[in-house]
N, C-alpha and C positions, 0 to 999 in steps of 0.2 A: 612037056610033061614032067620032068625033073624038077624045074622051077617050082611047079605046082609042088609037087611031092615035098621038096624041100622046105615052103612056104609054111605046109602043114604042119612038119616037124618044128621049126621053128616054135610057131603058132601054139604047138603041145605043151613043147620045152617053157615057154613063158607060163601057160597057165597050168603046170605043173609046178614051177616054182610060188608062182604065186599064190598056189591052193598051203605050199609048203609054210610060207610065209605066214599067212592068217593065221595056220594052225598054231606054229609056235609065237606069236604074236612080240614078234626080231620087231617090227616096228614100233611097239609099245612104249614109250618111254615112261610113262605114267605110274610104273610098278617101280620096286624096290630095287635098287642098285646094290649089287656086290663088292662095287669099287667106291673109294670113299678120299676123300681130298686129304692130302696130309705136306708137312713142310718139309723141305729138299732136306734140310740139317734139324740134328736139335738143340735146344735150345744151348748147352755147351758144345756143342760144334759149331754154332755157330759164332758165342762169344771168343773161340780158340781161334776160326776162321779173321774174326776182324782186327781180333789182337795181332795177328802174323801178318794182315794186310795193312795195319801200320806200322811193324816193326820193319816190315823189307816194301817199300812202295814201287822200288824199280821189280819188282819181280811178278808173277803173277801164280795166284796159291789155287791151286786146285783141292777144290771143297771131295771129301770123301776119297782119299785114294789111300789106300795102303803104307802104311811107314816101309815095308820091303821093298817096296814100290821106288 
């Protein structure tokens, strides 16, 4: 009888979430994105970055980190 009982809730729990889901339409990807592609450095970080990665070749330059650093 537990089984049962449990199965139910289970059984709830999923089309509970899934009524959740439709409504806010999480699976959509169709709509407009908030997040947007951009480059790790710019464009003088990054000509500073390759300048320093020829001046010192034995060393390895960590792109964005703090000069106090």
């Amino acid at each position: 009888m537990s089984k049962l009982i449990g199965f139910v809730v289970v059984i709830a729990f999923v089309a509970f979430v899934a009524a959740l889901l439709k409504k806010k339409n999480i699976g959509d990807v169709s709509g407009e994105w908030s997040f947007y592609p951009r480059k790790p450095l710019s464009g003088l970080e990054q000509v500073l970055f390759f300048r320093l990665s020829k001046a010192l070749p034995e060393h390895i330059i960590l792109a964005q980190v703090q000069l106090s650093s």
